[in-house]
N, C-alpha and C positions, 0 to 999 in steps of 0.2 A: 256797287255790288256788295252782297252779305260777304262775311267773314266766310260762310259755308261754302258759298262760290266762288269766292279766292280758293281755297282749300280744294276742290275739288279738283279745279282747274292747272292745280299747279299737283296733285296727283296726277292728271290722265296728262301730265305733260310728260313726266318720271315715268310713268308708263310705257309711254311712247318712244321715247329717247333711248331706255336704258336699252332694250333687244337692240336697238340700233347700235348703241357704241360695243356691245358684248360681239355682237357679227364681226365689226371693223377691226375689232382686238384679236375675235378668234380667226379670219383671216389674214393680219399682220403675223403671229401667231406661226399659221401654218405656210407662211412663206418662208420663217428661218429669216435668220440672218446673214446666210453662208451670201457671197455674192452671186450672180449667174454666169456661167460664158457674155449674155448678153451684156450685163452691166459691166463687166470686166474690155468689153471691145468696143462701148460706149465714153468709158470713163477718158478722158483726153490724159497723153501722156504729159509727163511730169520727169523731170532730174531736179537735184541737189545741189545747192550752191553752199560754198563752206567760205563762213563770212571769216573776212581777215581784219586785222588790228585797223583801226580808221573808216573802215566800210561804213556804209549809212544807206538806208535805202534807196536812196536817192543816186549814190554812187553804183550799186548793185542794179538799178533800173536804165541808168547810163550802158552799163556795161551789155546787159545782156538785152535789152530793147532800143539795140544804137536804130537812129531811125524813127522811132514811136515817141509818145507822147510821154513822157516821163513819169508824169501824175497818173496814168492808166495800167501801166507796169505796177510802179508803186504799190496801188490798190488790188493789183492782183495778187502779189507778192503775199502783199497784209491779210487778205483774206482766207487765202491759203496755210497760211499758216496760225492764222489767229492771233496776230499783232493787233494790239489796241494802241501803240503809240508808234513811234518811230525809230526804237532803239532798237537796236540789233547787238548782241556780242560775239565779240570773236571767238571761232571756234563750233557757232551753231552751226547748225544743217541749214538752212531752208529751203521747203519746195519751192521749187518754180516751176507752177501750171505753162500748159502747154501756150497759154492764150497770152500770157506775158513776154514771152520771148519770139 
């Protein structure tokens, strides 16, 4: 292909795209970001755990998933709250989804 057909092609591409993502924006846009009734009686419940001196997720997954798999707990624990590793301090909050306990 010429240089001019590259060019072209990657115009009527920009073209094409851009009204696309301008809709998808200005519908995100005009939903807001407030939540709905809907999402709000969607969203699965969640309580608080308040880590104590010694805690470790492992211990906290023990506790509140006696029964379950402990590695399943763990990773729900972690994702919910946004743990990248395995430390916890005393004193945190952390959520525990509904799907953990």
């Amino acid at each position: 292909m010429t240089r001019t057909r590259v060019r072209r092609w990657r115009s009527a591409a920009v073209v094409a795209v851009v009204p696309i993502c301008v809709l998808a924006w200005s519908n995100l846009v005009a939903r807001g970001t407030e939540p709905t009734a809907n999402d709000v009686a969607r969203a699965p419940a969640q309580h608080t755990y308040v880590v104590e001196e010694g805690d470790t997720l492992w211990s906290i997954a023990g506790t509140i998933g006696a029964g379950r798999d402990p590695r399943v707990v763990v990773e729900a624990i972690a994702r919910a709250n946004g743990i990248a590793g395995a430390t916890v301090v005393p004193a945190e909050a952390l959520l525990i989804p509904a799907d953990a306990g």
